[in-house]
N, C-alpha and C positions, 0 to 999 in steps of 0.2 A: 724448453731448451732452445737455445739459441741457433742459429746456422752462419757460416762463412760462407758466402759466395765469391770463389775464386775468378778474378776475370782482367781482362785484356785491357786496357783504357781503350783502346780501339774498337773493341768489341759491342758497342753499344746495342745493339738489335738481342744478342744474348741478354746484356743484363736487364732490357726491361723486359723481358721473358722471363728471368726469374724474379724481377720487382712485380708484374704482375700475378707469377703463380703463388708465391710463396706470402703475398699479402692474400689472396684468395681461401689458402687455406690456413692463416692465422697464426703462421709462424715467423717469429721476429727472427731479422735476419741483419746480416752488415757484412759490406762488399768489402772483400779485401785483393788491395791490387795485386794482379800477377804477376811474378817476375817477366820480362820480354827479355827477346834475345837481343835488344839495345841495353838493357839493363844488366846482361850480364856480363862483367868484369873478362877479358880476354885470360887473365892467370887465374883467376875460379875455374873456366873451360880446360885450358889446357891442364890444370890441377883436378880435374873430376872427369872427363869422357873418356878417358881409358879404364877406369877403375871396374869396371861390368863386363858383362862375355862379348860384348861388341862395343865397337865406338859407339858413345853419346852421340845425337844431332844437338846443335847450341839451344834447338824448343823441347829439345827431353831432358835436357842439364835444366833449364830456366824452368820447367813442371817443376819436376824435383824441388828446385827453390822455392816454391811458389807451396807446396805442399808442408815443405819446410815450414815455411813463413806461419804456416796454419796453427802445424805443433805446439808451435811457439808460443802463440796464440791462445792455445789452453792451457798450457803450463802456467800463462800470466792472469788471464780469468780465474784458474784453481776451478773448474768448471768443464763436465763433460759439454763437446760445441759437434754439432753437425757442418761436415765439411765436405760441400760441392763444390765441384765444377758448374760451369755455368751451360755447360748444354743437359746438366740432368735433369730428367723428366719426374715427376714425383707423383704418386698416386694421393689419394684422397683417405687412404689410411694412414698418412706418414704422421700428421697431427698425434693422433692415438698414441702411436710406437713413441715417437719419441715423449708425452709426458709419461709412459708408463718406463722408459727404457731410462727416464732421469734418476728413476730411484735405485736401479739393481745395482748391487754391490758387486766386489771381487770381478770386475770386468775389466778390460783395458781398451777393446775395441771391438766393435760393433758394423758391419758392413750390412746396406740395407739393398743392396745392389746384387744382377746375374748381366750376365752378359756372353749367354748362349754359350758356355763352357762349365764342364763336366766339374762338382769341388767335392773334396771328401770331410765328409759331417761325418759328427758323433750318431750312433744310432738312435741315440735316445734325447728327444727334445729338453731343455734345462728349464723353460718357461713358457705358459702357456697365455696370451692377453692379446686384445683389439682381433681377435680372430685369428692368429698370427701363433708361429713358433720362434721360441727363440733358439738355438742348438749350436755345439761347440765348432768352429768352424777349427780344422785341421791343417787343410792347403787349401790354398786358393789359386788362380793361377793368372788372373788380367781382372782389371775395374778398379778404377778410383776415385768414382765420379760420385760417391755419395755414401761414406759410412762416417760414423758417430764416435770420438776419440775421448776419453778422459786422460785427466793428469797423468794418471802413472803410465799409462800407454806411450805419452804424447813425450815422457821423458824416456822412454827405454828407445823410442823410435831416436831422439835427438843423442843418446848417448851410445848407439851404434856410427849414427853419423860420424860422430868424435873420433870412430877410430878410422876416417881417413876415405872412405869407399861410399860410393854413390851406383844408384843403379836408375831404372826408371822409376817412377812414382809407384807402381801398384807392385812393383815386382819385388824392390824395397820393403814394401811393409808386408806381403806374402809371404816372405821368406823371413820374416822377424819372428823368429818360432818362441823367443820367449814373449811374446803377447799373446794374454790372456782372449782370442779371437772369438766371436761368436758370430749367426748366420740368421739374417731374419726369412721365413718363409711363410709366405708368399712375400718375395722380393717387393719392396714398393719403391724400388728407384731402379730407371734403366738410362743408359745415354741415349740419345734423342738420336742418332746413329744405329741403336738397337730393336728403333719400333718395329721396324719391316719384319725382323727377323722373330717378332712375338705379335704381327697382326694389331699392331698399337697405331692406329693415324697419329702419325708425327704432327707437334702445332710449332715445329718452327724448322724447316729445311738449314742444317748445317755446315762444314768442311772443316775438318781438322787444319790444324795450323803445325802439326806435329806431322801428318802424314806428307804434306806440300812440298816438306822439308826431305830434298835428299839425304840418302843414308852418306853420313862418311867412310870414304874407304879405308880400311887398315892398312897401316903401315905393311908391307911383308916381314921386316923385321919382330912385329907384334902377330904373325898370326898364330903365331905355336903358344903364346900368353893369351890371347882369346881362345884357343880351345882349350887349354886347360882348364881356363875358370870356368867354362862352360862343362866340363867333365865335371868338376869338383861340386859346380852348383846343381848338379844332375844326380848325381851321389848323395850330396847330402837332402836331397830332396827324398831319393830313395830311400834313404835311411829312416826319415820323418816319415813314409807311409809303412815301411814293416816296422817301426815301432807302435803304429797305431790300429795293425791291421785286423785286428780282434775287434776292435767295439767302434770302426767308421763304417760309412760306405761312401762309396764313388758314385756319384749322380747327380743330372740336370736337378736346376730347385725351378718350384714354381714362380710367377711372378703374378704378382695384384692381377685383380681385373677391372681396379678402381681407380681405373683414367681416364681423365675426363680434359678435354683441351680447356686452360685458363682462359 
């Protein structure tokens, strides 16, 4: 299986951290440029950073595009692709997962990532291979830095788009409750921001280009529309966990212990 690595033209110290890790462990890969916030169009911005429970910053509107761009990506291969970010860190099981993760059927999307937050999984594992589970992911709630996307997945994510509303990248596809989701455990991708927090020696010291980024303030006139959609998107969140509440549970997942610095 293939992988996209999402990245910065600027960003050169990342992408030959993932030109080295990902020829190390024998997966072919191919850089796909990131949208920047030179790159993005002032009426794109102003047409998408209201659409979520907070303003956009112009590097969480250009994620989103950049993740976009990936979609799109599979839908045109006709070909499930592994899609990173360029700070994720990958364990040395990831080869395994994904040639055995190429054959499953009826899947849409595949997240091989934790990032120190609580998700609610099916009780019961769906597949068992490379040492690894595979099991129904439910909610998820942050990370976008490394799951595995087939066509039909890659078109129900771009035909939500269609109808007008952008969010951040991970929160977007978390809350695409008609995709078919699944949860690999023991996790074998973390963001290289996560090592501390799982005892991993980090091999390449980071900084968000998202976080740098001041938040925008809302309008006053918009603050009574950001809390609603934040009520509405808390609701319906709710509602996805007591329709599921019988056969999930709520819990930290493990992550690899097969990290090795490239």
């Amino acid at each position: 299986m293939k992988a996209l690595v999402i990245n910065l033209i600027k960003a050169t110290e990342r992408m030959e951290f993932q030109t080295q890790q990902l020829k190390g462990l024998g997966i072919e890969f191919e850089r796909l440029p990131a949208v920047s916030i030179d790159d993005l169009e002032e009426v794109a911005y102003q047409k998408y950073h209201s659409t979520w429970e907070r303003p956009l910053r112009r590097s969480e509107v250009a994620c989103f595009f950049s993740h976009k761009n990936a979609w799109e990506k599979v839908i045109n291969n006709n070909s499930p692709m592994l899609i990173l970010e360029d700070d994720a860190y990958l364990s040395q099981a990831t080869p395994c997962l994904l040639k055995e993760l190429k054959n499953i059927q009826e899947v849409d999307y595949v997240t091989l990532e934790v990032r120190s937050r609580k998700k609610i999984i099916a009780k019961k594992t769906a597949y068992k291979f490379c040492e690894s589970s595979l099991i129904r992911l439910y909610q998820d709630r942050t990370g976008a830095a490394g799951y595995i996307l087939w066509p039909s997945g890659a078109k129900k994510l771009i035909e939500r788009f269609n109808k007008g509303k952008i969010a951040l990248a991970d929160a977007f596809i978390s809350s695409t409750y008609i995709l078919n989701a699944y949860q690999i455990e023991p996790a074998s991708i973390i963001q290289l921001d996560q090592c501390g927090h799982y005892g991993v020696a980090s091999p390449l010291e980071t900084e968000s280009a998202i976080s740098s980024e001041a938040k925008p303030i809302a309008k006053i006139t918009r603050h009574w529309s950001y809390r609603v959609k934040r009520i509405l998107g808390q609701l319906r969140m709710g509602v996805r966990q007591f329709s599921i509440l019988m056969f999930s549970n709520k819990r930290e997942l493990l992550l690899s212990t097969l990290f090795q610095k490239p």
